[in-house]
MARZA-380305 format. One line per 8 residues: number of its first residue (from 1); for each residue x, y, z negated of N, C-alpha, C. Coordinates in pm, whole numbers. Layout:
<pts>
NUM> X Y Z X Y Z X Y Z; ...
</pts>
This chain:
<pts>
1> 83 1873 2758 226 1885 2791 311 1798 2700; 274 1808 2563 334 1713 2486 256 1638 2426; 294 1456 2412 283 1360 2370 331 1389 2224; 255 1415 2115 303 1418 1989 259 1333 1870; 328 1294 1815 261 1106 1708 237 1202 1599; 158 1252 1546 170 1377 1432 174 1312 1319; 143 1169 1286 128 1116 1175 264 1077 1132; 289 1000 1256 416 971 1259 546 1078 1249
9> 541 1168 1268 625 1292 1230 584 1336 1082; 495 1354 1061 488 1407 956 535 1266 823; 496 1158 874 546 1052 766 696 1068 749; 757 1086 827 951 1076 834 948 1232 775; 904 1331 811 929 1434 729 903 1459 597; 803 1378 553 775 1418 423 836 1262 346; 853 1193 416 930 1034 327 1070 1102 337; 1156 1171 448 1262 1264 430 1283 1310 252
17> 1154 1436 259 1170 1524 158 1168 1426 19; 1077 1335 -7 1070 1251 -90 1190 1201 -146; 1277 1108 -50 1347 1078 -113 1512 1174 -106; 1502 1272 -52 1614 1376 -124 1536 1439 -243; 1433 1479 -283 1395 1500 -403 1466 1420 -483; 1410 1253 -490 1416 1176 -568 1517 1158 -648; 1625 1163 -538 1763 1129 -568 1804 1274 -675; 1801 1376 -631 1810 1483 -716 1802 1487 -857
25> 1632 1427 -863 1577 1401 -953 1643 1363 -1069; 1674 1187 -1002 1671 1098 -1087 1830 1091 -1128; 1927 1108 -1032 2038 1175 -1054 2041 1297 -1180; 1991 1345 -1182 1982 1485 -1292 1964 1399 -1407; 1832 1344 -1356 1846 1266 -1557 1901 1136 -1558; 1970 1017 -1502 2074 958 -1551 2178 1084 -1610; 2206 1155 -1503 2375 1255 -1595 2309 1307 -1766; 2195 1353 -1769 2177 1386 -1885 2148 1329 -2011
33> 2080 1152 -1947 2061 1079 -2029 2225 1029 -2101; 2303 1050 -1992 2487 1018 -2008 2545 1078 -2043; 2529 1251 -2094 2587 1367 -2149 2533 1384 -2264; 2395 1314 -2299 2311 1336 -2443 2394 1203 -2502; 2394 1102 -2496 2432 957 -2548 2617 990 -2530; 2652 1064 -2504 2814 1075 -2506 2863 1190 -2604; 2767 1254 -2664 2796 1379 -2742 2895 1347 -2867; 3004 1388 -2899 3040 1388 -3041 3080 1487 -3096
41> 3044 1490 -3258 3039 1592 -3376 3193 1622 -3336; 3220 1766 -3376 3332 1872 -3409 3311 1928 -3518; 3376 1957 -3595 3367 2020 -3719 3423 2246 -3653; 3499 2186 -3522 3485 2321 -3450 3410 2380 -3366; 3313 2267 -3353 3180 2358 -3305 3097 2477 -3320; 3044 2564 -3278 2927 2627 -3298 2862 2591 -3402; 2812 2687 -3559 2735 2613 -3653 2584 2527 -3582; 2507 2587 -3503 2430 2508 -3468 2445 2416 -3337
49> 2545 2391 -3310 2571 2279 -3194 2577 2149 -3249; 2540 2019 -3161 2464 1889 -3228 2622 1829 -3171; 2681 1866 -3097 2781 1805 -3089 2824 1805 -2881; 2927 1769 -2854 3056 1776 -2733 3067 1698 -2677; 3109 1697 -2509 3080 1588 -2438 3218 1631 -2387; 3366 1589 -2325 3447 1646 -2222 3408 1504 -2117; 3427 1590 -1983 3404 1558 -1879 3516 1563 -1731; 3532 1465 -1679 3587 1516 -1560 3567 1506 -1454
57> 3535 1532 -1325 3506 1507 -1161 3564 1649 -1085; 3532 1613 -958 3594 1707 -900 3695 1792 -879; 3811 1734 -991 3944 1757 -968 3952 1857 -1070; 3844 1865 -1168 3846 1999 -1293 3789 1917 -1415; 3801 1959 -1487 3721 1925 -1658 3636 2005 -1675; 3530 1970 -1710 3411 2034 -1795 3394 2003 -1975; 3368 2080 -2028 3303 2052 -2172 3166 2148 -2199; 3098 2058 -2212 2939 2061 -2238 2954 2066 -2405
65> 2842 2115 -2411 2825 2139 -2553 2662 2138 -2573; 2573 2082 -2651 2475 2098 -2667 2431 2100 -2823; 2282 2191 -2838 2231 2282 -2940 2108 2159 -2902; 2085 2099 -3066 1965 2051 -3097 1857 2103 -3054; 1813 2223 -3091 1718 2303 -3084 1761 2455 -3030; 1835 2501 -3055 1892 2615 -2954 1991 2729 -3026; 2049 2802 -3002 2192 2862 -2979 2142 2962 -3043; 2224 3029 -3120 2239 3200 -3191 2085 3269 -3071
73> 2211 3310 -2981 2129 3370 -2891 2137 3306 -2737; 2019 3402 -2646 1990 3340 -2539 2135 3354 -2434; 2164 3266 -2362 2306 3265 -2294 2212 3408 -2174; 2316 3477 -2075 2251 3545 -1973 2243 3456 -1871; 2275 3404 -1844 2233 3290 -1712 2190 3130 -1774; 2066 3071 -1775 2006 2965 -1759 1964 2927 -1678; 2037 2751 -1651 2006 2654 -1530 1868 2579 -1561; 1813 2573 -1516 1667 2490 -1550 1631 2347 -1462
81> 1642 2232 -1496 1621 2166 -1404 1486 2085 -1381; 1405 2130 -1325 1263 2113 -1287 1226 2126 -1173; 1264 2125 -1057 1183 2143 -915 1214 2029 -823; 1327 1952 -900 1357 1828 -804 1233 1768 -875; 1178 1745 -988 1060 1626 -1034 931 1677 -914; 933 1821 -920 826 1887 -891 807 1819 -732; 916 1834 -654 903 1830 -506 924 1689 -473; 950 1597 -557 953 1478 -570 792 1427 -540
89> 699 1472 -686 563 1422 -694 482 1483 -569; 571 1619 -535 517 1710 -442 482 1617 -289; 611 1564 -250 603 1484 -135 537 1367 -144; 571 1330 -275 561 1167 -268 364 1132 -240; 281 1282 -318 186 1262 -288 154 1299 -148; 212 1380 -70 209 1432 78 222 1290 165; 288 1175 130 318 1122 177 203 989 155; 156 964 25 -11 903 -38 -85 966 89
97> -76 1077 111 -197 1174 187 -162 1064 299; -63 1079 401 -61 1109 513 -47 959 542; -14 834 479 -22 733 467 -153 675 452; -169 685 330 -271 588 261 -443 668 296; -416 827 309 -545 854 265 -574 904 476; -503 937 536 -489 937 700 -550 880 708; -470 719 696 -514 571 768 -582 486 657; -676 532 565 -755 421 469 -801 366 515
105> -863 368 643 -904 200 702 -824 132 692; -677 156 740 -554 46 772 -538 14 636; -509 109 524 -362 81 460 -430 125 284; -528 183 300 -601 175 158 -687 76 84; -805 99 207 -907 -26 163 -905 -152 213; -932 -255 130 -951 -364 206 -1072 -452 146; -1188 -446 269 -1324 -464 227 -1362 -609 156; -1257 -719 127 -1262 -825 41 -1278 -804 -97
113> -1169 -685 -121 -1173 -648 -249 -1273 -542 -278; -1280 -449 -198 -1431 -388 -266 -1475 -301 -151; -1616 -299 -99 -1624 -203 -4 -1665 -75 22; -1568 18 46 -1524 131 37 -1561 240 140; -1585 307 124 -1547 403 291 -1432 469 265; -1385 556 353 -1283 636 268 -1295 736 193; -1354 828 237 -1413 922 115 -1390 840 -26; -1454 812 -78 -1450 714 -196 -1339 630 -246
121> -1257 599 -91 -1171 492 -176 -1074 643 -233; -1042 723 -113 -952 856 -183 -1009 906 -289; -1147 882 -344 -1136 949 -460 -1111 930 -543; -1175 751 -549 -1068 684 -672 -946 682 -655; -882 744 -597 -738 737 -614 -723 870 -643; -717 967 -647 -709 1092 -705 -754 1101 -829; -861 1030 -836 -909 1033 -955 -778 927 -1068; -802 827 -1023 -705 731 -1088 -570 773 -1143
129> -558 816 -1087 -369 910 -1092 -385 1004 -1199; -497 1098 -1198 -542 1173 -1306 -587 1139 -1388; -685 1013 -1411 -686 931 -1542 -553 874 -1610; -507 836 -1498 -345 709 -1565 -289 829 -1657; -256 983 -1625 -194 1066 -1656 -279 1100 -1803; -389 1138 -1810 -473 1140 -1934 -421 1025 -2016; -484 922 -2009 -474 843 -2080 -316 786 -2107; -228 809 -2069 -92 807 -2143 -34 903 -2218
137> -105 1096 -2214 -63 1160 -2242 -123 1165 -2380; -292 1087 -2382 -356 1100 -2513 -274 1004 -2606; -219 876 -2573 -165 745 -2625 -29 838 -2691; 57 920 -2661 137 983 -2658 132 1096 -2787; -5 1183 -2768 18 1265 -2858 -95 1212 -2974; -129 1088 -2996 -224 1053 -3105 -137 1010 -3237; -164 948 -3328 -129 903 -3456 -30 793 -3413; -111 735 -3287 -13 582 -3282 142 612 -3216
145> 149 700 -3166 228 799 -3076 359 797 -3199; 339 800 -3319 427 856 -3435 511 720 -3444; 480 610 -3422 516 462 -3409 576 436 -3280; 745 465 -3244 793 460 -3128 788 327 -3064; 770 204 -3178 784 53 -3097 672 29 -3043; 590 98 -3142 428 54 -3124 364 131 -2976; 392 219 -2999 416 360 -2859 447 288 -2721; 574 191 -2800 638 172 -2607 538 3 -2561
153> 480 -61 -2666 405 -141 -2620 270 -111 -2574; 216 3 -2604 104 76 -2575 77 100 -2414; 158 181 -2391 237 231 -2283 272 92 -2176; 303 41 -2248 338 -75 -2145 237 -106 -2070; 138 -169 -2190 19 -236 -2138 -92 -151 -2064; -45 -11 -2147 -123 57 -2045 -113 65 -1863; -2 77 -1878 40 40 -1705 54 -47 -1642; 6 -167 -1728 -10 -280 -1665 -155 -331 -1628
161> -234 -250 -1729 -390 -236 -1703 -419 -181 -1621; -356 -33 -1584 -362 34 -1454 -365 -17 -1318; -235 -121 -1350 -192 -187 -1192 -268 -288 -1149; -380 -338 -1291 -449 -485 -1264 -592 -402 -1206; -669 -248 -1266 -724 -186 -1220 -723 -142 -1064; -621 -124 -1004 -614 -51 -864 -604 -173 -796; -548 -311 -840 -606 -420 -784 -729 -474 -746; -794 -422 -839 -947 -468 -789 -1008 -361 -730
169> -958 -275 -697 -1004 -111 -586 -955 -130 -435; -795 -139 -413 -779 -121 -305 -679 -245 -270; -649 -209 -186 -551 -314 -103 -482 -386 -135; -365 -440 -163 -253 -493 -219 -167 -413 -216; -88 -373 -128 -16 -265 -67 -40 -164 -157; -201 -109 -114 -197 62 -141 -200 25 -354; -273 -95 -361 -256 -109 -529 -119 -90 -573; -45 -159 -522 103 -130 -571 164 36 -575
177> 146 41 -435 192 202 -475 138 295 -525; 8 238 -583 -108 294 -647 10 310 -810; 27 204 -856 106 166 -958 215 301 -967; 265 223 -892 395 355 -866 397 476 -881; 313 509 -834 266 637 -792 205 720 -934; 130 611 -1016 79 663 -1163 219 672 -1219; 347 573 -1221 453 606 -1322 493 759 -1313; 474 782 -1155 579 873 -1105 503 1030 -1145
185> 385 969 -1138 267 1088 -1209 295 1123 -1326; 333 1024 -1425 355 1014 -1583 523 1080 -1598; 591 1066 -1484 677 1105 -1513 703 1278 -1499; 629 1312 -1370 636 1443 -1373 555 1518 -1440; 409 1453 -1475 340 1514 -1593 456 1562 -1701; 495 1464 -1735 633 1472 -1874 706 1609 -1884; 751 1646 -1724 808 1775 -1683 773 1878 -1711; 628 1849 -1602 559 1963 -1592 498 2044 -1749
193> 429 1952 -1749 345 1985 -1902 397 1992 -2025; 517 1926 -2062 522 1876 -2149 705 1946 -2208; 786 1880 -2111 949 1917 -2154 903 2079 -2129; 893 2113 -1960 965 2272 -1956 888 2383 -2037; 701 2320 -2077 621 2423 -2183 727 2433 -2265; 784 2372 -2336 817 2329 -2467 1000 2386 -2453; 1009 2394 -2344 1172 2426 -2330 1138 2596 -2344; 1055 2656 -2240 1007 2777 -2277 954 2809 -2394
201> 884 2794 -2511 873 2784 -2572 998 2887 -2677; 1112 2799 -2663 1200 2789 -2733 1259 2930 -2677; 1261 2886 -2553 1357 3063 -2494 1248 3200 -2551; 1137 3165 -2537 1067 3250 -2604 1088 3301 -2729; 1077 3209 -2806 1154 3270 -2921 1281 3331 -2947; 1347 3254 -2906 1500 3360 -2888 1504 3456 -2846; 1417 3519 -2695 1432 3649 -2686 1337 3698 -2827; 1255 3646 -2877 1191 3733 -3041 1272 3798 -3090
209> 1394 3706 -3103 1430 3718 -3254 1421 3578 -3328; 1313 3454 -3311 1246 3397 -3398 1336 3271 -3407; 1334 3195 -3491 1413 3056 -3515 1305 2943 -3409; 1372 2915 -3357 1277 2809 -3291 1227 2688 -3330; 1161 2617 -3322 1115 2496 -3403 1141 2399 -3316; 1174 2263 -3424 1282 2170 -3375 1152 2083 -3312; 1056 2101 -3353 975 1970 -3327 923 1996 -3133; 962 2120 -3075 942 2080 -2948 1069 2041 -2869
217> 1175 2089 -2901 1247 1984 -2863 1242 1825 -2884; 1202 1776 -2994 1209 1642 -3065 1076 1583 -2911; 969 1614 -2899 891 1608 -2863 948 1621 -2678; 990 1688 -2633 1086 1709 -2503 1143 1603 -2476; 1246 1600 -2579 1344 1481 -2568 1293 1322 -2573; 1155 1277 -2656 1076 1184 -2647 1056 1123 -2524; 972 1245 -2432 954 1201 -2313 1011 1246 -2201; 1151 1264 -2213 1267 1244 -2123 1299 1138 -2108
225> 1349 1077 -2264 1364 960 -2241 1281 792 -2214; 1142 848 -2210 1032 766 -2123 1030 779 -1972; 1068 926 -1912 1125 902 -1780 1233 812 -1759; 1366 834 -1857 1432 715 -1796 1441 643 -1800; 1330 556 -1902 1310 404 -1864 1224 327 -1770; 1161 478 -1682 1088 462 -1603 1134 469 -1474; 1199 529 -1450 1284 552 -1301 1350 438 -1249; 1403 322 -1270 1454 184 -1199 1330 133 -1156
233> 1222 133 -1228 1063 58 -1193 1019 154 -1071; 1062 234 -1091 927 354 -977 1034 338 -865; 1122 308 -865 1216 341 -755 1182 175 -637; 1206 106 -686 1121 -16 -664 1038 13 -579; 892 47 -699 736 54 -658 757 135 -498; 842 251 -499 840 322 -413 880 267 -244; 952 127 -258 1023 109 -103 928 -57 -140; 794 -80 -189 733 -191 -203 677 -216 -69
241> 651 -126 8 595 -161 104 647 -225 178; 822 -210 176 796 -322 288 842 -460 264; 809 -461 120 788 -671 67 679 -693 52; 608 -783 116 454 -767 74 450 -919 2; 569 -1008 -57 572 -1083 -114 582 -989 -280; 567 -902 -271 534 -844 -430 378 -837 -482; 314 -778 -361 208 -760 -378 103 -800 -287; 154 -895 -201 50 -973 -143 -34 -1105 -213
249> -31 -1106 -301 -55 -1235 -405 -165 -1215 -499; -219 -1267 -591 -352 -1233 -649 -325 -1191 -736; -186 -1223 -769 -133 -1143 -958 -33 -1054 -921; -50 -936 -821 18 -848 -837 104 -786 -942; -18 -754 -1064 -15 -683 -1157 85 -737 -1246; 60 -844 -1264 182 -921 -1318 339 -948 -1258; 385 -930 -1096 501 -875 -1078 545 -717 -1151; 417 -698 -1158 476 -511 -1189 437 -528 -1346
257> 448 -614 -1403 516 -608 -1547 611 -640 -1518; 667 -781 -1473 795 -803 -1442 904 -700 -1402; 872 -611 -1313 979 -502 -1279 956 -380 -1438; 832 -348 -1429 855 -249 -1546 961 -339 -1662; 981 -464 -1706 1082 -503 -1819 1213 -528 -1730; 1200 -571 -1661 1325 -572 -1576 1428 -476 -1580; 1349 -343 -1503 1392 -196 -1514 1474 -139 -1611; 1338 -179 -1759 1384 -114 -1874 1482 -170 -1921
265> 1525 -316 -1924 1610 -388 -1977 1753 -348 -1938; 1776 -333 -1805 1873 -266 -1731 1947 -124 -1781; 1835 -65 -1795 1884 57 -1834 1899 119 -1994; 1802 -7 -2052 1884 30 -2203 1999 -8 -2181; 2062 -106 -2126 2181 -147 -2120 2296 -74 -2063; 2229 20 -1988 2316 119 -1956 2319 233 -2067; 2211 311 -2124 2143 397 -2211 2271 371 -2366; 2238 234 -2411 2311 195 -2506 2432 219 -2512
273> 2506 194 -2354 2648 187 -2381 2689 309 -2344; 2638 459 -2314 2628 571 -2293 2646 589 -2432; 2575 561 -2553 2598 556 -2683 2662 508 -2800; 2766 423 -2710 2863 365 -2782 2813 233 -2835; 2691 177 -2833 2614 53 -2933 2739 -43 -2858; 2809 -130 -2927 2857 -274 -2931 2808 -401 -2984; 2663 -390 -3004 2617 -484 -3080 2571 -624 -3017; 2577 -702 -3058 2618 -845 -2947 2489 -841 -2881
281> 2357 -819 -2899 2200 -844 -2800 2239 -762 -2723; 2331 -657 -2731 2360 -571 -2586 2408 -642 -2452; 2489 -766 -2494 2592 -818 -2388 2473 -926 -2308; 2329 -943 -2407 2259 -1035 -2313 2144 -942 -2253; 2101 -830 -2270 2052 -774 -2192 2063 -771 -2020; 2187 -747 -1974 2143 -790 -1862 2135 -939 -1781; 2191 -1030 -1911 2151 -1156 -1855 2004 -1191 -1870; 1940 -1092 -1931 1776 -1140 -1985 1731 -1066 -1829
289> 1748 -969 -1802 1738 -877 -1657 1729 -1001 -1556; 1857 -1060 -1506 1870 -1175 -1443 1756 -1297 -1454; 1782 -1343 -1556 1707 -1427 -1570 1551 -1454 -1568; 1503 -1294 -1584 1335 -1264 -1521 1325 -1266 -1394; 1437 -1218 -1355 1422 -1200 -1216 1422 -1301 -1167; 1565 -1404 -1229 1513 -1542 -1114 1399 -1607 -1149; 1278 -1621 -1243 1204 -1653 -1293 1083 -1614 -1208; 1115 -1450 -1162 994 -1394 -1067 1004 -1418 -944
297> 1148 -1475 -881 1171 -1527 -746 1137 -1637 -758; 1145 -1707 -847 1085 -1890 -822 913 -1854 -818; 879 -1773 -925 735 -1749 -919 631 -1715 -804; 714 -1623 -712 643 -1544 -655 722 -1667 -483; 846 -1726 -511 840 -1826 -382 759 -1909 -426; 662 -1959 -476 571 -2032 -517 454 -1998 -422; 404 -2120 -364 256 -2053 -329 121 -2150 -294; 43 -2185 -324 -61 -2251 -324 -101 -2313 -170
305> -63 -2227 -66 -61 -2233 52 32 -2296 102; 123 -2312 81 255 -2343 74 232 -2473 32; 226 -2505 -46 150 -2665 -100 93 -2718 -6; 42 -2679 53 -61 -2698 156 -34 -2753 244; 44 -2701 297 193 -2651 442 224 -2728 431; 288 -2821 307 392 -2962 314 319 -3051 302; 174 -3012 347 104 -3175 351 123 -3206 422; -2 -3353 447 33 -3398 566 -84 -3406 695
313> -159 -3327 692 -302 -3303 742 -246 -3246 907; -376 -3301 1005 -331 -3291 1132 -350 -3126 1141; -281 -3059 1215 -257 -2932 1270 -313 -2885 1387; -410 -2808 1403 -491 -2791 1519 -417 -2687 1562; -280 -2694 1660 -285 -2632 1688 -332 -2503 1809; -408 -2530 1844 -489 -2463 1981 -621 -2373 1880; -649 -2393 1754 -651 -2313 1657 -588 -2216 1635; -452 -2254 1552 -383 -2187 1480 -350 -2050 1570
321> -276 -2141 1766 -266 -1998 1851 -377 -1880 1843; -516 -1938 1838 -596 -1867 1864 -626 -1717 1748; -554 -1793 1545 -528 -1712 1512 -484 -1667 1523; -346 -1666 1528 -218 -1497 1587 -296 -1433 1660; -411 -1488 1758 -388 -1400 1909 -499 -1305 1828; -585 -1365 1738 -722 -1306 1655 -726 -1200 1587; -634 -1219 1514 -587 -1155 1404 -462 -1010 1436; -371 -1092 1473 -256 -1052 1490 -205 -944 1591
329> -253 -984 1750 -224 -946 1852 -281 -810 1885; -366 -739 1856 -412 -676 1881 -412 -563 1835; -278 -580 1759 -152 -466 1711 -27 -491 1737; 40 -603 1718 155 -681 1787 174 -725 1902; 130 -680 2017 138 -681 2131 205 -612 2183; 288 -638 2352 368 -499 2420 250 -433 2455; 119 -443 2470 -27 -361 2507 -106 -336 2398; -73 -259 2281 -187 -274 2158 -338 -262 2242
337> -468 -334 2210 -536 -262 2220 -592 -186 2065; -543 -195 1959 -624 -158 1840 -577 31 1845; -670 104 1831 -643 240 1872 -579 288 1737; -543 240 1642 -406 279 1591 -288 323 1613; -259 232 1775 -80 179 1726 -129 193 1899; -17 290 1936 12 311 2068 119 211 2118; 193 162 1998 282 23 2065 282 -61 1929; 376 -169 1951 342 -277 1849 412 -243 1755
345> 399 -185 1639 421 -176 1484 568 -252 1486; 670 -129 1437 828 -197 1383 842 -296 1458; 818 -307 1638 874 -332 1731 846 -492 1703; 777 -552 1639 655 -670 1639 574 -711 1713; 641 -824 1842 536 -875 1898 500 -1012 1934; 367 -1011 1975 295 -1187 1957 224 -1216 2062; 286 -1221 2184 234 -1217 2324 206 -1348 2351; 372 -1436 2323 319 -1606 2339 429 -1675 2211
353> 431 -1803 2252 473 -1877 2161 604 -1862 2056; 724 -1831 2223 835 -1815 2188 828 -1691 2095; 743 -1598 2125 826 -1482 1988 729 -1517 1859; 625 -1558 1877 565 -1602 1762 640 -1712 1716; 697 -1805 1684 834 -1885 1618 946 -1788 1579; 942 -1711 1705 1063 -1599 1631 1081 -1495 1539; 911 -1497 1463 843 -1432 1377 833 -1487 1295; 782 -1624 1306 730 -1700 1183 734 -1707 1017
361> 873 -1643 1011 858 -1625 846 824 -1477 847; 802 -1409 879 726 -1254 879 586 -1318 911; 572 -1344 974 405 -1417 974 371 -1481 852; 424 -1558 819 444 -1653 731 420 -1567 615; 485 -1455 564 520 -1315 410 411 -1276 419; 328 -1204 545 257 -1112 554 97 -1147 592; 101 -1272 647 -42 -1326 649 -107 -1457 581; 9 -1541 508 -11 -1629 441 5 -1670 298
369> 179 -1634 257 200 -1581 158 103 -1513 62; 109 -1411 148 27 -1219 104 -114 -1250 241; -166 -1145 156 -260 -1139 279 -321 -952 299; -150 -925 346 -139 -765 409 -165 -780 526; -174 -847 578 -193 -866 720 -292 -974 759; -412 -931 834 -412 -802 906 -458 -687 835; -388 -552 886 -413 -469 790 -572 -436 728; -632 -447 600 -744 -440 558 -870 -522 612
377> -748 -629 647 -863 -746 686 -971 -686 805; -921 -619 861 -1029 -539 956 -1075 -665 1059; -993 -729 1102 -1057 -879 1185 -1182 -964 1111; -1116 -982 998 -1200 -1055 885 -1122 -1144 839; -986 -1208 884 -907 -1316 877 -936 -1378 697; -993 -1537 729 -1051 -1642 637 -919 -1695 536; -963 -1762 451 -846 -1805 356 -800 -1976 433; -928 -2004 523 -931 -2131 576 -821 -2077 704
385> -835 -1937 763 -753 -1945 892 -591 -1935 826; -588 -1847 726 -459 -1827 613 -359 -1977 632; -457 -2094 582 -379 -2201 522 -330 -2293 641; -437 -2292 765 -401 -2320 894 -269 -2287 943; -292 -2130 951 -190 -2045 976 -60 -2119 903; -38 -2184 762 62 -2194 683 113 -2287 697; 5 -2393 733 71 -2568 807 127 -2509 903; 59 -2456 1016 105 -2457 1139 293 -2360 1139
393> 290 -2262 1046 429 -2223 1000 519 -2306 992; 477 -2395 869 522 -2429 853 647 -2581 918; 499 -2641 1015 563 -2764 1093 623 -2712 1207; 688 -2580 1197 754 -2554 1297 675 -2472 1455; 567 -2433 1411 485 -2375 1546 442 -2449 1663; 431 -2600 1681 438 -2673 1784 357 -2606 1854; 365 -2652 2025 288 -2567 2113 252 -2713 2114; 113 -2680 2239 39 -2832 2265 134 -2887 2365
401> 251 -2876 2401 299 -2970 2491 417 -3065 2372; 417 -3030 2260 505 -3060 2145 477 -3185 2120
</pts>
């Protein structure tokens, strides 16, 4: 009686929940990272208050007040903010599921890079996510951990090892959001495990009686503020899919350093001036932001294939058609036959010439550029049909009557 796409419903419902989480989320801690960095001393404060924020929106004033480590006694009503991270990681992996681990033929594995079934490729990825999370939480609470500069280069490289790791596992695509997906892990680990133990903790003691100890807050507040130098990068990683000029390329891993400094650069710059810093390297921070970036757009419009393209080598094209129709068509068609795709994918199709020219730089991103397409190489598509493909882009698509 009913025609129902269940994958397809369930992807918009749970990419829905995802990103109203997110926003919640990440909203909550910009304001707090902006209410902690805005605090100033009163000499009429509360003896143990760290210091006062006044505030205004909504047509009222607020004044916040915050306790280093915590207050005389317990207030009767406490706000807790923890279930937007929760339902965040909650979906975002619902959405890994119903994506990546559904369709791992399509969109996980891709048998160039290693060959997989799915069983396996999902496990390294479950698994992976739970390592990335170990191994930043050990980097975190070890000796070197006590060394905050040394800490944030640790950390760095750690996630950049990660992202060069899930490169040589799965896809391009699913590697990237593989990436992502570990920050976003690291970030709600931070939550889960780490701030709200440690926030309880503290309420615990207060209902004692007991003085609370400063070092789990100190420790809280650490990796709060590693979430928010993490949240501009993951937010990214998260809508990567649909540039596959990020991660269609052989040095993925190396755009996603680029965004992880990018990110961070940005938002100390915001972070800082939340804190009053005027110090002149502040004013080039976001020109250093800029300037990676155009550095990673010349980089990544760069392409070996592309070189290629502006030669001057004859163009077969009665070839090249035959790739689209090879490769391509048999998801991009008004008739899919590939039993995926009951019609042609984001309304993409490659029937004859004219709409293939009218594609060409999406052809061009996604099968030459990158090589996301076809999805997981399931045709087999060659690096020789790739560069074909890239002349023939490039000189404009001639048909044989051209």
């Amino acid at each position: 009686m009913f025609d129902i796409n269940y994958a397809e419903w369930a992807n918009m419902l749970v990419r829905w929940l995802h990103i109203t989480a997110g926003i919640a989320w990440i909203g909550s801690s910009f304001y707090f990272v902006f209410a902690d960095a805005s605090l100033e001393p009163d000499e009429n404060l509360p003896k143990k208050a760290h210091g006062e924020t006044w505030q205004v929106h909504g047509g009222g004033f607020y004044h916040i007040v915050k306790y280093l480590v915590a207050p005389d006694r317990m207030p009767e009503r406490l706000h807790w903010f923890k279930f937007e991270a929760y339902f965040t990681w909650i979906s975002g992996f619902g959405m890994l599921a119903v994506v990546y681990y559904w369709g791992a033929e399509a969109f996980l594995i891709d048998k160039e890079v290693m060959d997989l079934t799915a069983p396996q490729a999902i496990f390294l990825s479950i698994v992976g996510l739970i390592a990335g999370w170990v191994g930043y939480d050990s980097l975190c609470r070890s000796k070197l951990g006590d060394n905050l500069g040394l800490l944030l280069v640790l950390v760095f490289a750690f996630a950049i090892f990660a992202a060069w790791v899930f490169g040589e596992i799965f896809s391009g695509r699913a590697a990237f959001i593989h990436a992502g997906a570990l920050i976003g892990s690291i970030m709600v680990g931070n939550v889960f495990f780490i701030i709200i133990p440690n926030q309880k903790k503290v309420v615990k003691m207060l209902m004692n009686g007991e003085t609370p100890d400063a070092y789990y807050g100190k420790v809280a507040k650490q990796r709060s503020m590693h979430n928010s130098y993490l949240t501009m990068p993951v937010l990214l990683t998260m809508i990567s899919n649909h540039y596959a000029f990020l991660y269609g390329g052989e040095y993925a891993w190396i755009v996603f350093a680029f965004i992880l400094v990018i990110g961070a650069l940005i938002r100390h710059y915001y972070i800082t001036g939340h804190q009053g810093v005027t110090a002149w390297w502040r004013t080039w921070l976001y020109p250093a932001a800029g300037a990676l970036t155009v550095v990673l757009v010349m980089w990544l419009s760069y392409s070996p294939v592309q070189q290629v393209a502006d030669g001057g080598e004859e163009i077969d094209v009665k070839q090249a058609f035959t790739i689209v129709k090879t490769h391509c068509s048999s998801c991009h068609s008004s008739l899919p036959i590939h039993e995926d795709w009951d019609e042609a994918p984001i309304g993409v199709v490659l029937d004859d010439l004219k709409q293939m020219r009218a594609m060409g730089n999406k052809i061009y991103s996604q099968a030459v550029a990158g090589t996301n397409m076809p999805l997981g190489n399931e045709t087999g598509m060659t690096k020789e049909d790739r560069e074909l493909l890239g002349r023939w882009i490039k000189a404009g698509l001639p048909g044989l009557e051209d």
